[in-house]
C-alpha positions in Angstrom: 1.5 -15.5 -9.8 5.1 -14.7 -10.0 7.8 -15.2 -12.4 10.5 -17.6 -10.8 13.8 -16.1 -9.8 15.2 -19.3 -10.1 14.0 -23.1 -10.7 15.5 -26.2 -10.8 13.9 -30.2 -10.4 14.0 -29.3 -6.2 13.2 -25.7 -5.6 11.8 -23.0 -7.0 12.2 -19.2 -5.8 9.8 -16.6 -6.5 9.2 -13.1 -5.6 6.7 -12.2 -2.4 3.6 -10.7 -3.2 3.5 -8.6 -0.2 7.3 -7.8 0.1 8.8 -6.6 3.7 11.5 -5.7 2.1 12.1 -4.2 -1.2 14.1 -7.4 -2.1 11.8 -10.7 -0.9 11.6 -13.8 -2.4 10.8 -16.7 -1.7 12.7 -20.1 -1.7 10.0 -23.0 -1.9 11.3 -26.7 -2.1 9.5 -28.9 -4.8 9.1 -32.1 -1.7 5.6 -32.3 -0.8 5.2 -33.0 3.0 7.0 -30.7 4.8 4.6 -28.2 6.3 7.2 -25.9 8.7 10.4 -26.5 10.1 9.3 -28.6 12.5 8.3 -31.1 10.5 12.1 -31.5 9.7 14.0 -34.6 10.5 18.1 -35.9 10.2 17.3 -37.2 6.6 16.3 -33.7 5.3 19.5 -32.2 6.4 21.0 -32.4 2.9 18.0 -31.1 1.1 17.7 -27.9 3.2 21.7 -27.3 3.2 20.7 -27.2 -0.3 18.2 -25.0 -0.1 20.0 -22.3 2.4 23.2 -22.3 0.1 20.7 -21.9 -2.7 19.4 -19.0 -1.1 22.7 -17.6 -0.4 23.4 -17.9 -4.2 20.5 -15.7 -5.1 21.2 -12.6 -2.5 24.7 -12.7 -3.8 23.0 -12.6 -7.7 20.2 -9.8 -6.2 23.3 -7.6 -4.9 22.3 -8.0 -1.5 26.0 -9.2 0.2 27.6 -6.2 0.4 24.8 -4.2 2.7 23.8 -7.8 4.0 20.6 -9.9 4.0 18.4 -11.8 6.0 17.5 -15.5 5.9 13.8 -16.6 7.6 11.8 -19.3 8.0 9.3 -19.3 10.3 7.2 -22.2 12.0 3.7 -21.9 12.9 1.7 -19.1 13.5 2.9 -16.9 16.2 6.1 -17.0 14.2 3.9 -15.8 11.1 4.0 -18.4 9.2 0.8 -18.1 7.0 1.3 -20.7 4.8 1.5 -24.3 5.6 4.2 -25.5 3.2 8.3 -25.0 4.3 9.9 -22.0 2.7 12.9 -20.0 3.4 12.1 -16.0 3.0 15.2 -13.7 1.4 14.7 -9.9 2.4 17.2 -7.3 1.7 17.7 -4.0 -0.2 17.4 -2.0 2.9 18.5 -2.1 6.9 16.8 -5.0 8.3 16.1 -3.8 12.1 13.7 -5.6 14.9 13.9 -9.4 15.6 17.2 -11.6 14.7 
């Protein structure tokens, strides 16, 4: 249960429960489907342009340009991905150091 961040008829952006970061959300698209990024095809290229510039939108609202911000979204489970639906992570608010 989290209060969205934003939410529109395709996406809807929430705050992690278990932040790595002390700014995480979450950017979840409304399609049903779509399990990871590998599931992707040519035809969902507009929807998840959409979704990354959506994503962009909400660090620049959280404050999170100026000391910069991180973008992730991880396929199967060596990559962590712990739940099977696509998402894009935002984390920010402090130096973001390790993978990437």
């Amino acid at each position: 249960p989290s209060a969205p961040v934003h939410e529109d008829d395709e996406f809807v952006a929430i705050r992690d429960i278990a932040p790595a970061a002390p700014t995480h959300i979450l950017v979840l698209p409304r399609q049903e489907g779509v399990t990871g990024p590998s599931d992707l095809t040519g035809d969902d290229a507009p929807w998840v342009g959409r979704m990354v510039v959506l994503a962009t939108q909400i660090a620049h609202a959280q404050g999170l340009v100026d000391g910069g911000y991180r973008l992730i979204m991880n396929c199967g489970a060596d990559a962590g991905q712990t739940v099977p639906h696509l998402h894009l992570h935002i984390l920010g608010g402090r130096a973001l150091h390790g993978l990437g």
